[in-house]
N, C-alpha and C positions, 0 to 999 in steps of 0.2 A: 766229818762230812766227806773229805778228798777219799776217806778210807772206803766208804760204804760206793762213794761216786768210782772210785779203781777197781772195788767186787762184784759192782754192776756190769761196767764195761769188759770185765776178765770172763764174767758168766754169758752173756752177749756173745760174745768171741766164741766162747765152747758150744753154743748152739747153733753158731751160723753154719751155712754147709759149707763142701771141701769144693764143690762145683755145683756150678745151674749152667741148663742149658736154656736157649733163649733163640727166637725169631724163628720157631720151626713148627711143623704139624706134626706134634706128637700124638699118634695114636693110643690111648690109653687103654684099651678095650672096655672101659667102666662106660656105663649105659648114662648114668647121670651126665659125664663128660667124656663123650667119645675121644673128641682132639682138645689138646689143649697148646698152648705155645712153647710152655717150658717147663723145666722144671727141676729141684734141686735135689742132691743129694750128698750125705755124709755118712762116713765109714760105709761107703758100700750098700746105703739105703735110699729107698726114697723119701726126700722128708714132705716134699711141698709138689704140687703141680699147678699149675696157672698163669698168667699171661706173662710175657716179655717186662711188662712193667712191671708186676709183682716181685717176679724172680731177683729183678734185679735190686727191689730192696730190698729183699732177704740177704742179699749177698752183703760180705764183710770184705776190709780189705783185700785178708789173704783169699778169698773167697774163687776160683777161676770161674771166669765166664769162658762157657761155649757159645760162640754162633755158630745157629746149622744153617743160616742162610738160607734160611725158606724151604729146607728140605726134611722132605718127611723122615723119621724115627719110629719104628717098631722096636718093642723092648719085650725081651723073653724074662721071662719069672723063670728061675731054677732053683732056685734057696731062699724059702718065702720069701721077704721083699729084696733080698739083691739085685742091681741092676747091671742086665746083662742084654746088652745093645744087641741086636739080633739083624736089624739093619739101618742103615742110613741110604736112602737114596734121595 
């Protein structure tokens, strides 16, 4: 049982992201969700977008939080979904 409950929690860990970001107007350009509040990513991808609350249980220990502090994020696509911050004001 501790076996399968420590494979759980090792697999958990490899899925969480490396960062979310959190408290800001993320514009997304998706028509479903124009702005969203935050959103997470790992290795270089986007994994998640949606509110400050969400983000932040997605996140795991090692996990960094950003606060943008209320300030808006546009994000440029260059390498299908790599995110590549384009601006913060």
């Amino acid at each position: 049982m501790y076996l399968l409950f420590t494979l759980a929690l090792c697999f958990a860990a490899a899925q969480s992201p490396d960062r979310v970001y959190v408290n800001g107007a993320v514009l997304t350009m998706d028509p479903a969700a124009r702005t969203v509040e935050g959103f997470a990513v790992r290795n270089g991808l986007f994994t998640a977008i949606s509110s400050t609350q969400e983000m932040r249980q997605l996140a795991a220990p090692a996990t960094q939080i950003v606060d943008l502090a209320g300030r808006t994020l546009v994000a440029e696509q260059r390498d299908g979904d790599r995110f590549d911050p384009l601006s913060v004001s």
